[in-house]
C-alpha positions, 0 to 999 in steps of 0.5 A: 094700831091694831092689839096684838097681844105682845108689845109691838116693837119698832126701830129706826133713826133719829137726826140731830142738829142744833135748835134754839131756846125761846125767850119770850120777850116779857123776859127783856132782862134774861140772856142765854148765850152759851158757846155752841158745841158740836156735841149731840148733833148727828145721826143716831138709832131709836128703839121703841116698845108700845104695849098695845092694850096700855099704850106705854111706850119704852125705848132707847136712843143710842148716838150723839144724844145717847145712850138715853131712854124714851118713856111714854104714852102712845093714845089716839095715834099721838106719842109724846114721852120724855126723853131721859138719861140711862145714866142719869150722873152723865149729864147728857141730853134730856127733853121731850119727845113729840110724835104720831105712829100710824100704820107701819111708820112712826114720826115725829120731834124731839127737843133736848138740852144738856143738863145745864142748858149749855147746848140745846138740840133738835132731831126729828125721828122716823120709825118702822115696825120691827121687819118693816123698813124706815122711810124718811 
């Protein structure tokens, strides 16, 4: 990404559905079997701001896993960033976020759980910069 000066600003989507907890099998006495809900399964938006001479990357999600905000490093064309509560007391979906951003387009996948583990979630993401339109 070339510098420009200013953040670059991106946005887009983001699409949810359920995702499953690795146990590995040394684990054979650990059991997590926790009733499915269809909270954070969905479709949401994703903002994302990168500064370019740091690479920090801040955003937001709004949608089933929201509202949540992205916080993290863009290096090399690599994002990776946590993926946090607005409010943290909500006990809403947190987790990381795992991506590449080249050109005009950014993609990549988030892993997300409640709070209390009760539901786990995986979404895929895609996003433009800003006047640029998404492609999926």
């Amino acid at each position: 990404m070339a510098p420009t000066g200013a953040d670059d600003h991106w946005h887009g989507t983001y699409k949810s559905a359920s995702g499953e907890l690795y146990i590995p099998p040394d684990w054979k006495n650990v059991r997590w079997n926790v009733k499915e809900t269809p909270s954070g399964i969905g479709e949401g938006a994703m903002t994302l701001s990168v500064d370019p001479s740091s690479g920090r990357a801040l955003g937001s999600l709004d949608g089933p896993l929201g509202p949540g905000i992205v916080d993290g490093l863009l290096s090399e064309g690599k994002l990776t960033a946590i993926v946090a509560r607005k409010d943290p007391a909500d006990q809403g979906f947190t987790g990381t976020l795992v991506g590449s951003m080249s050109g005009d387009h950014a993609e990549g996948t988030m892993s997300l759980s409640l709070a209390e583990a009760s539901a786990v979630r995986r979404a895929t993401f895609a996003l433009s910069r800003a006047g640029q339109a998404a492609a999926r």
